[in-house]
N, C-alpha and C positions, 0 to 999 in steps of 0.2 A: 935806363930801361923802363924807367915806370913812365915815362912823355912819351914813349915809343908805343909802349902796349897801349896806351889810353887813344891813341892817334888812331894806331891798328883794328883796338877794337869797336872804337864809334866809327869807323868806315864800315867795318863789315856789319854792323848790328843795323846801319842806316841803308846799303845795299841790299841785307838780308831778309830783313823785314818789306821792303818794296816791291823786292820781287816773288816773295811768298803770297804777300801781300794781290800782285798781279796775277799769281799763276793760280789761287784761288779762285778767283774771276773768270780766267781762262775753263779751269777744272768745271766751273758751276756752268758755262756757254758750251764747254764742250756735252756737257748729260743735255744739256737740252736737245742737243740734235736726235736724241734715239724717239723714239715714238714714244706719247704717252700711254699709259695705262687708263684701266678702266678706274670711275670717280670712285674714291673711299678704300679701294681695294689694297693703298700702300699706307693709306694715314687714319685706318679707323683704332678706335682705342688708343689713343695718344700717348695718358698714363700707361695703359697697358705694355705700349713697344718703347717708353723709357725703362719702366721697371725691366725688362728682358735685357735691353742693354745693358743692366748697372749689373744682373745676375750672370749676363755673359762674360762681362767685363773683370769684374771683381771676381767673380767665380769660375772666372774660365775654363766653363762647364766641358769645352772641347778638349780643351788644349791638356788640361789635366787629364785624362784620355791614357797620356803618353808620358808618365812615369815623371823622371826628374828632368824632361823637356818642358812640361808643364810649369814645374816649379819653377825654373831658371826662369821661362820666360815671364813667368807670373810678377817677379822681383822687377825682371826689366823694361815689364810694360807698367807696371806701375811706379817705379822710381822714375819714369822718361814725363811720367803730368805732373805727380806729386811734391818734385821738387825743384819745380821752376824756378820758384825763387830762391835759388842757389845762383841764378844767372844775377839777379839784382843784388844777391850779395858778392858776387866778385867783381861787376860794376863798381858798385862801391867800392869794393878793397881795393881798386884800381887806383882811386883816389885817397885813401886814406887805409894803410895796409890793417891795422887792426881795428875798421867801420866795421857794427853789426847791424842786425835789420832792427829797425826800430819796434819796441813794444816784445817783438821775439825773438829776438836773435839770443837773447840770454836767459829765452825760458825755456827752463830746464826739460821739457816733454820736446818742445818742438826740437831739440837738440840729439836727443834722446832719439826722436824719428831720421833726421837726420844720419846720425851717424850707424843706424842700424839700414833703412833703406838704400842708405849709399854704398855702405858696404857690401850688401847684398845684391845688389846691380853689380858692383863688380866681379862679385863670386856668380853670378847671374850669364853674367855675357862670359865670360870664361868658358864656364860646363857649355854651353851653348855651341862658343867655339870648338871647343871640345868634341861635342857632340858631330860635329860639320865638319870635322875632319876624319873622326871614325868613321863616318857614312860616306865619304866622298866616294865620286865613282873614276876612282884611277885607271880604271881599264875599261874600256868601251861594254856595256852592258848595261840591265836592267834594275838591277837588285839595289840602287842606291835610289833612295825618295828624290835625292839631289841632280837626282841625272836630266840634264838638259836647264836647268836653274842658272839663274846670272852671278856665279861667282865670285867675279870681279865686282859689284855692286853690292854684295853680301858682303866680303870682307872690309870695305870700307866705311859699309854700316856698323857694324862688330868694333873697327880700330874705331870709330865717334865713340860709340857705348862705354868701349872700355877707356880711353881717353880721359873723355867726360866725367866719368865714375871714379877712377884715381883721383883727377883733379878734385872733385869734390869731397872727397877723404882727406886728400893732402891740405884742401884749406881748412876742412876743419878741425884740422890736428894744429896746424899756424894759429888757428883763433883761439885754442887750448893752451896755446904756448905763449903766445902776445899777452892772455888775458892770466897768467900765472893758476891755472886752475894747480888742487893737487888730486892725490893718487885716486880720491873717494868721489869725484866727481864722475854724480850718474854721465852726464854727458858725453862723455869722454869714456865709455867703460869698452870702444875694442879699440879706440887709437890711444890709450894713453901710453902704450911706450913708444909710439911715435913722438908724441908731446912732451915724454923724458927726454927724450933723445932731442929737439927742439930745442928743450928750456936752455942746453947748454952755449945754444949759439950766441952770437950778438943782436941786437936790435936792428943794426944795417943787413945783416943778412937775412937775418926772419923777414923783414919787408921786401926784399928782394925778392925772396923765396915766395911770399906772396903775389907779387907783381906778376913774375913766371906763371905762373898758376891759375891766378884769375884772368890773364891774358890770352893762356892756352887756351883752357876752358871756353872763355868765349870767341877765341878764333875757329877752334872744331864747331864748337855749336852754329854759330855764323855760316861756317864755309858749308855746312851740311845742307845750313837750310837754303844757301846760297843754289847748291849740286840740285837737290832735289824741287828747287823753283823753277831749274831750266832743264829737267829729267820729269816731266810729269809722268811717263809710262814706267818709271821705275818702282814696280810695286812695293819690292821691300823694304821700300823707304817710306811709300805714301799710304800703306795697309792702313799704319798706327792713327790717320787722320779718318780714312777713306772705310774705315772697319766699322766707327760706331753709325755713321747713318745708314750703312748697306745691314748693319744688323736692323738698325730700328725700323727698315724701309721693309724688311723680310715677308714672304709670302702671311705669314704666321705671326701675328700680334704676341703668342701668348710664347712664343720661340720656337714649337713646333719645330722640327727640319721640314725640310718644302719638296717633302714627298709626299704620296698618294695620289690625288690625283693631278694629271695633268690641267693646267689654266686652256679657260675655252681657247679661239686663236683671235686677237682682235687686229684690227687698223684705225690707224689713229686715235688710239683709245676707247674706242669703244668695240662692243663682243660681234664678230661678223655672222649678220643674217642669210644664212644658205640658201632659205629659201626667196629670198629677196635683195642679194647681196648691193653694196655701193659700189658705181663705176669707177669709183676711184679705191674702193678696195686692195689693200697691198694681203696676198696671201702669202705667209711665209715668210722667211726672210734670206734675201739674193743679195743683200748689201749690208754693209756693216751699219747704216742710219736707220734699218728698217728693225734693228733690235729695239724695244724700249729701252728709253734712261734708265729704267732700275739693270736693264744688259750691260752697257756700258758701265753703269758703279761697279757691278759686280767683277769687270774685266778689269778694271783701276785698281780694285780693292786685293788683287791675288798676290798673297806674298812669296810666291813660289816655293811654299815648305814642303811640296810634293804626297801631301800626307792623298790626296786624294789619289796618284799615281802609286802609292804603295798598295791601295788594297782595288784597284780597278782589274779585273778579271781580264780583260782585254789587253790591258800590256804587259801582265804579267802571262800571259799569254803567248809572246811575240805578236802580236798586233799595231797596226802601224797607232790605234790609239792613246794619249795620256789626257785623261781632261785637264790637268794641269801646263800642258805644251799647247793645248785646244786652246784654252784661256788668255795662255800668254801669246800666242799667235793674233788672235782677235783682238787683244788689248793692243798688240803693239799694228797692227793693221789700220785699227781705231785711230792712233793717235796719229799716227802717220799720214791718215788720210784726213786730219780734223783741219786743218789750214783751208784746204778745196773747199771743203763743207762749207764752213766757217763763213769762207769767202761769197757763201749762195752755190756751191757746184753741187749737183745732185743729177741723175737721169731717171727719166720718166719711164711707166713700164714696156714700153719701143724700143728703149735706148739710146732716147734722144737728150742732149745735154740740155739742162735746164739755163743752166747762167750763160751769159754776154760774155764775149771777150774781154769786153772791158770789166767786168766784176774779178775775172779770173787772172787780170794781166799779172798781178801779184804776189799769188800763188806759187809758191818755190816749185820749180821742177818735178823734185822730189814728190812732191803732194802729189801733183797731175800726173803723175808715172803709177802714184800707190791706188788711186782712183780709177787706173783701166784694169786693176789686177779682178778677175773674178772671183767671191766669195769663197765658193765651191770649185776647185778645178787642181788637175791633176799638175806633177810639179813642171812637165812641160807644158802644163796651160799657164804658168806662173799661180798658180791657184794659194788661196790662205789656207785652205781647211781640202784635203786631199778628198774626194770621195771613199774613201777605204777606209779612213778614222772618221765619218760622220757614219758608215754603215757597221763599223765594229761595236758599238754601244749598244749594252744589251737592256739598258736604264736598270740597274741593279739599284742604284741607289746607293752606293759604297763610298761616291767622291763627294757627294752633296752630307751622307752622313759624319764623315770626316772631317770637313771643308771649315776652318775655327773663326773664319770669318763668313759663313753662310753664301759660300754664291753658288747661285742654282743651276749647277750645269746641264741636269737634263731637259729642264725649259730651252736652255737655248738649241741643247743638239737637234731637239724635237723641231722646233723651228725650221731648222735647216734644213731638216730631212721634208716637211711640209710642203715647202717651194720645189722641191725635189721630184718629190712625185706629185704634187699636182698641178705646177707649171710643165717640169718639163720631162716630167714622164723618166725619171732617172731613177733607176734604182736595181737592187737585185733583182734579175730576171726570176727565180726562184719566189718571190715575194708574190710576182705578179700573178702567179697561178693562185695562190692563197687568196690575193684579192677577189681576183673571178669567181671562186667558189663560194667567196662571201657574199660576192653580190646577187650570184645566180642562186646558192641554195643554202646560203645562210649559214654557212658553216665552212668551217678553212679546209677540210675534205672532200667539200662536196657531195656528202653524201646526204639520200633522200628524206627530209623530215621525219617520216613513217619510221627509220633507224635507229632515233635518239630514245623510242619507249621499246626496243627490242630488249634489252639486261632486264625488265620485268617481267620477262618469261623464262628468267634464270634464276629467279628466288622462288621459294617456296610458300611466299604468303604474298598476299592479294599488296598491290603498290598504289594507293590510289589517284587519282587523276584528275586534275580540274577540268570542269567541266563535261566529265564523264562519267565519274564515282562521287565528285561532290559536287554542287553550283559555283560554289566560290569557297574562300579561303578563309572565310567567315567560321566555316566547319573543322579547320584544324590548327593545330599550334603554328605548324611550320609549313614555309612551302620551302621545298629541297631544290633547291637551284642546280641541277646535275651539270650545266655548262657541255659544250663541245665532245670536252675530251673523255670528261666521264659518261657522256653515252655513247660514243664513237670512237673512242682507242681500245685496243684490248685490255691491255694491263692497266688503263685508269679505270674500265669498268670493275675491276676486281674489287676497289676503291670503292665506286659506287653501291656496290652491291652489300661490301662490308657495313659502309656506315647505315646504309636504308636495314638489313637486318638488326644491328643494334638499336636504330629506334625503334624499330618493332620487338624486340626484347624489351626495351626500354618502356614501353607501352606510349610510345609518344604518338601524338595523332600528327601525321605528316599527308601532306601530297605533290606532288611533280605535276611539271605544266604537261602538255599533253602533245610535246611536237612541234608546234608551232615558234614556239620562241625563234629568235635566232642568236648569232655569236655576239656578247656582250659590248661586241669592236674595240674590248683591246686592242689586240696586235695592230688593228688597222689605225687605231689612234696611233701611238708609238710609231707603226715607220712612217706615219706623216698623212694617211690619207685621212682628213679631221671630215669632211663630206657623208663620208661612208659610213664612219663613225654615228655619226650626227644621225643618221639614216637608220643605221640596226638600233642605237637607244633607243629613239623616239619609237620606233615600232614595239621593243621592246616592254616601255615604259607605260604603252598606250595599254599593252597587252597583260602587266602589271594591277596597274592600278583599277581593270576593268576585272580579275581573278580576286581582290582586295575586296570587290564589289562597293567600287566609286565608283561617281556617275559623269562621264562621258566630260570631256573639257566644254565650260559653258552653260551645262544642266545642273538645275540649284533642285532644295527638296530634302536634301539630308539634316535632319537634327544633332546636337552636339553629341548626346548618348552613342551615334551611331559613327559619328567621325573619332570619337575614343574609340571604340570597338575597334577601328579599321588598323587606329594607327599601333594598335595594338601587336597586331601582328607582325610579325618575321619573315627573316628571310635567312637560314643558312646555306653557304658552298664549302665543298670541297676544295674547291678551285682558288687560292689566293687572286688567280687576276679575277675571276667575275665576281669575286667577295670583293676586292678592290675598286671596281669598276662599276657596279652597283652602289654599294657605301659611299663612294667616296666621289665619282663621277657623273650619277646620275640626278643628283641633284640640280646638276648645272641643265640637265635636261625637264625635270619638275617632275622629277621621281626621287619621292622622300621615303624612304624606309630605313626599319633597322636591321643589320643584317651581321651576322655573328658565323666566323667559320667553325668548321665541323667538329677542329678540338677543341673550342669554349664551350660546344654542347656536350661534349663527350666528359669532357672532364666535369662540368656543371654534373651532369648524370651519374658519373661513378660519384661524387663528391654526395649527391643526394641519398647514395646506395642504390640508385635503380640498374644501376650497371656495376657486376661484382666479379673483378678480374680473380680469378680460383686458380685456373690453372696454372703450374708455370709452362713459361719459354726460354728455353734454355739458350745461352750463350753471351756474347759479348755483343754491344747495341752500339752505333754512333749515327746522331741525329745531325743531319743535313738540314739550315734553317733556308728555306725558300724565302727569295729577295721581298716579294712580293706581299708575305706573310709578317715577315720579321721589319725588317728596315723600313718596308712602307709603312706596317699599319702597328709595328711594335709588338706583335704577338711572336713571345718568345716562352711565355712559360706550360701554356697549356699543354702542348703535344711531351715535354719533356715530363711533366706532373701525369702524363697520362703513360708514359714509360716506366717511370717510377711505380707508378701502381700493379704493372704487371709483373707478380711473383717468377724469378730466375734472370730476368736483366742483369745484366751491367754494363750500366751507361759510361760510356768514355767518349768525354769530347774532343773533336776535330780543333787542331790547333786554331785557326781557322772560324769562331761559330759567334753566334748572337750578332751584336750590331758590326764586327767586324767577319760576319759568314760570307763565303766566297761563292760566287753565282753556280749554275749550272748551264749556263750558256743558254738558255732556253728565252728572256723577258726580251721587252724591247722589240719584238715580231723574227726575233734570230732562232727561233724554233721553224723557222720556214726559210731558213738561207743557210744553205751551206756556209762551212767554216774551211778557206781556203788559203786563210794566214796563218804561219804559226803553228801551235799544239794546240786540239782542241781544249776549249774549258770545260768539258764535262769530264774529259780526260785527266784534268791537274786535277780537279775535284775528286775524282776517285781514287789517282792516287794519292792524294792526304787519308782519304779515308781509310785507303786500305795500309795506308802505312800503320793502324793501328790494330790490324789483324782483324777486323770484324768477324763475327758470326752474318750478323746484319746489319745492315745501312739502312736506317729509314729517313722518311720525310715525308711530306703533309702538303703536297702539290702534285697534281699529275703532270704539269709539266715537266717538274723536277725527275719524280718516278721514271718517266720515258727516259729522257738523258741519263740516270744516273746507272738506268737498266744498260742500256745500248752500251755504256763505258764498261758495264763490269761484264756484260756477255761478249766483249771482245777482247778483254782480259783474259776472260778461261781460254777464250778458244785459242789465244797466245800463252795458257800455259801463266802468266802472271797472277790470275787469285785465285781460290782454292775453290773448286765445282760446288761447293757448299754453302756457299755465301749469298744470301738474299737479299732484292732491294724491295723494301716492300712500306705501306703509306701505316701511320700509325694507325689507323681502325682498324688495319686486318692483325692487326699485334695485339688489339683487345679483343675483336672476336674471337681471336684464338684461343683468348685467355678466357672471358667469361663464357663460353663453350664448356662443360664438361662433359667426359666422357659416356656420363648416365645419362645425361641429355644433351644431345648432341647440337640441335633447336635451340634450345638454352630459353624453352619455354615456358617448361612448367614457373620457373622462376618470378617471371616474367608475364604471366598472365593477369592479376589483380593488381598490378604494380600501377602507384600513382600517377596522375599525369606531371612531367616537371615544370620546376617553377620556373619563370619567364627569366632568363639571362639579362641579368643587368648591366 
């Protein structure tokens, strides 16, 4: 037995190692092909994105997320580095049954680790198991994270773990046994009735028993590494390799998730000039090489845990989307198609082959078959990625917040949607009317500039105006960024109007641009036209910074004193996307401000006492947290802090809220496309909500507002919630409240009241 195992196991260790060794090589040639990224932008702060690693890793900041999934897998990701050299000591024991490591094999801590890590991997992968058969999806359906996951490839990841993990138990209860420990020995303190039960054998058996053991051991481990040498698309094999540099490569040095804003759009690594673009320009991406390398890590690196398929609004939906089957479709396209690549095959934007027959003669079939399939195309186009799952994503943010090894799936859908509409003109017809209105009058409506200052002939005190009531923005605290929807939809003016009278109780000096602005280009970034985009900021930005009273791009003249002054100033929205999209977008355009939405000011102001909720409002509350608000920019406590302060609530959350809240169907530019898969999502949303009987539904988005209104007013009209129940934005829930009945204004209050202090 033991000439046998020692034969068996230095062929597979010498096999093993070769071809891990190769496919390495391979793995590092294959990221080269995605396009690079811009300089500095994946490798700045060095220390910074190890230390993030060691605190994802160690801390598995996600993964712990998810109860005693976390835990299990916590044991089994760190018993799979930590006790390598367990492979060296059953090596050894190969040759000499009771060999330990030199220096530590008999010190009593390293043993100590040992037999509690070991054990713990196996009670590790167990629950795990465990856990993958509770979830399985034995009947065709949604409701399992595992649905559509590579099962077959999973369990025989699971039998290595748990394999591997016995075996290393079993030999350290035989080296407990060999080496006559007794009952008091730390090392030995969960296998020692195993080692009772041992001492009684013979010498020839205990060595036997060894032999089996450390032969096993390193045949699973072998054979593993052997499978996933010549399976490089097998994520949930090659996560545990492919996780720490896609974490360390992350948008976000400091771990951030790789939400807020979207990255400009580049070619060849560098940011594309619109107004002067390069002929060789790639926009978008129509092939799987036009992704960057950090695309393709991120497509290697998916372990198919489904976690980001569990809380995507779109498949829970009935939607043909999962960003999880997106990922896996793309990775396995990728590797399929990397041989062509490899070989030099590539097509120019014509569609003309780049390489020689003769570079391609040796290209398996396979390859040149996966190479005419189109990126984008329906399933009788043979397509990878269907048009109906790139146009279901509403960029909630839900699968990138989840995702335990960080890959960015809304960069990439964004991508694709990009080539979409501004190669080839594809996309919702529905959409294209929203673009028009943006190009022609600046607003996804359409409607006349002159419109957006009409709600200040609906309050009862003077709303002042850049450029009309003041010069510039020199003259007030804040400028009130109303956006779109808040001067142009009905019920988001209601919105409007609430928080501009609270500041005016509040005695804050504010003002509104005067019309002119135009729509922030969200939506139109999101479904892909980055042009138009590009086009409303810069106008935007220009019109900004000249209300700031900065002087004209190119014109010098300002002293320091006066550039504090400026940057002094604010910007609040009502609006998550133009608080979004401002903050966090427009800097890529050279518009630096700070910009705080409307419940960091509100709550700041009742917090000060300039705003003093008296009233009550009576009934039962549950807050709806808007994508845009919460998971992009992490504002989750103010609108709830500002619920709280209003006397008769009670607040009951939605199964449903904070970083795992469910969309309202509205981000992503799907507030302008019909929803014609499926149940609507503004429909599940409501009925979560109202499964908890509400009084009222609030939320702190007017996009939200609109959808969340439309679901419950066709609710009543079907009779399903009770005529009584309002959707309404948290500022008309403190006007309500700091309203009294004596003063109805809520002015006397409110007249000497200080100016507040600057939100920090």
């Amino acid at each position: 037995m033991q000439l046998a195992a020692i034969i068996v196991s230095l062929v597979l260790i010498v096999v093993g190692v070769a071809l891990f060794v190769r496919a390495l090589l391979q793995i590092y040639n294959f990221m080269r092909l995605g396009q690079n990224v811009p300089a500095g932008t994946r490798t700045d702060e060095p220390a910074q994105r190890t230390v993030t690693v060691a605190r994802e890793f160690l801390g598995h900041t996600r993964m712990n997320r998810w109860g005693i999934v976390g835990v299990a897998h916590w044991f089994v990701a760190v018993g799979f580095f930590s006790l390598l050299l367990t492979i060296v000591n059953a090596i050894g024991q190969l040759f000499k049954a009771d060999w330990l490591l030199p220096i530590i094999g008999d010190w009593a801590p390293y043993n100590v680790f040992v037999e509690f890590i070991g054990t713990m991997t196996v009670l590790g992968i167990l629950a795990l198991i465990v856990i993958r058969q509770l979830s399985h999806p034995r009947k065709p359906g949604r409701k399992s994270r595992f649905a559509g996951s590579n099962f077959g490839q999973a369990y025989f990841v699971e039998a290595v773990i748990l394999i591997v993990g016995v075996c290393i138990f079993m030999l350290h209860a035989l080296e407990g046994a060999q080496h006559h420990v007794d009952g008091y020995e730390s090392s030995f303190f969960i296998s020692y009735p195993v080692v009772s039960w041992l001492e009684g054998m013979d010498v020839s058996t205990l060595q036997n028993l060894t032999y089996f053991f450390a032969g096993l051991k390193i045949a699973t481990s072998f054979i593993w590494m052997i499978t996933v040498a010549l399976k490089q698309d097998m994520g949930v094999a090659w996560h545990r390799f492919l996780a720490f540099p896609n974490i360390w490569f992350k948008r976000n040095a400091k771990g951030e998730t790789s939400l807020g804003e979207l990255l400009p759009m580049t070619s060849g690594g560098k940011e594309i000039d619109f107004e002067d673009p390069g002929e060789d320009d790639v926009y978008g991406v129509s092939q799987i090489e036009h992704f960057s390398w950090k695309g393709l890590l991120d497509f290697s690196t998916c372990t198919e845990c489904g976690r980001c398929q569990s809380q995507c609004p779109a498949w829970n939906t009935g939607k043909p989307l999962s960003p999880k089957l997106l990922i896996m479709s793309l990775r396995d396209h990728a590797h399929a198609k990397a041989p062509y690549l490899l070989a030099g095959g590539g097509k120019d934007m014509e569609g003309n082959e780049k390489a020689t027959e003769e570079q391609l003669k040796d290209v398996p079939a396979a390859a040149l078959a996966e190479a005419e399939r189109p990126l984008i195309g329906t399933a009788e186009e043979n397509g990878v990625i269907d048009p109906d799952v790139l146009w279901s994503c509403t960029t909630c943010g839900a699968c990138v917040e989840q995702c335990p090894v960080d890959i960015e799936h809304i960069d990439h859908i964004v991508d694709m949607r990009r080539y979409q509409v501004m190669i080839e003109s594809a996309f919702p017809s529905e959409a294209g009317t929203m673009l028009k209105n943006l190009e022609k009058k600046g607003n996804p409506w359409g409607l006349a500039k002159k419109q957006r200052v009409e709600w200040t002939k609906e309050v009862d005190f003077e709303v002042p105006i850049v450029g009309k009531d003041v010069e510039d923005l020199t003259e007030v605290d804040y400028l009130y960024w109303v956006g779109c929807a808040g001067a142009l939809e009905d019920r988001a003016k209601k919105t409007t109007k609430a928080f501009a009278e609270l500041l005016h109780i509040a005695g804050v000096k504010f003002a509104i641009m005067g019309g002119d602005e135009k729509c922030t280009g969200d939506s139109a970034r999101r479904l892909g036209n980055e042009p138009l985009f590009q086009q409303l900021g810069q106008e935007n930005v220009a019109m900004l910074n000249m209300a700031f009273g900065e002087s004209a791009p190119g014109e010098e003249g300002e002293d320091d004193s006066t550039k504090k002054a400026k940057a002094s100033k604010k910007i609040v929205a009502t609006c998550p996307h133009c608080f979004n999209t401002i903050a966090n977008e427009y800097p890529q355009l050279g518009g630096e401000y700070e910009v705080i939405h409307h419940t960091q000011l509100l709550q700041h102001l009742i917090d000060e006492g300039k705003l003093i909720p008296v009233t009550p409002v009576e009934g039962l509350i549950t807050y709806h947290d808007p994508c845009y608000l919460g998971r992009h920019n992490k504002i989750y406590t103010p609108p709830r802090e500002i619920i709280a302060k209003v006397p008769g609530l009670r607040n009951e959350e939605m199964h449903r809220h904070k970083e795992r809240g469910f969309c309202c169907g509205a981000g992503g530019a799907r507030m302008w496309m019909e929803e014609r898969i499926g149940k609507r999502i503004n429909n599940e949303r409501v009925d979560e909500a109202l499964s908890l009987n509400p009084d009222i539904v609030s939320t702190a988005c007017p996009f939200c507002l609109v959808m969340l209104t439309d679901s419950v007013n066709g609710k009543k009209n079907d009779g399903k919630a009770k005529e009584s129940i309002q959707v309404v934005d948290v500022s008309q829930l403190l006007l309500d409240s700091v309203k009294t009945p004596a003063d109805p204004a809520g002015e006397a209050e409110s007249a000497d009241a200080p100016e507040p202090e600057p939100v920090k």
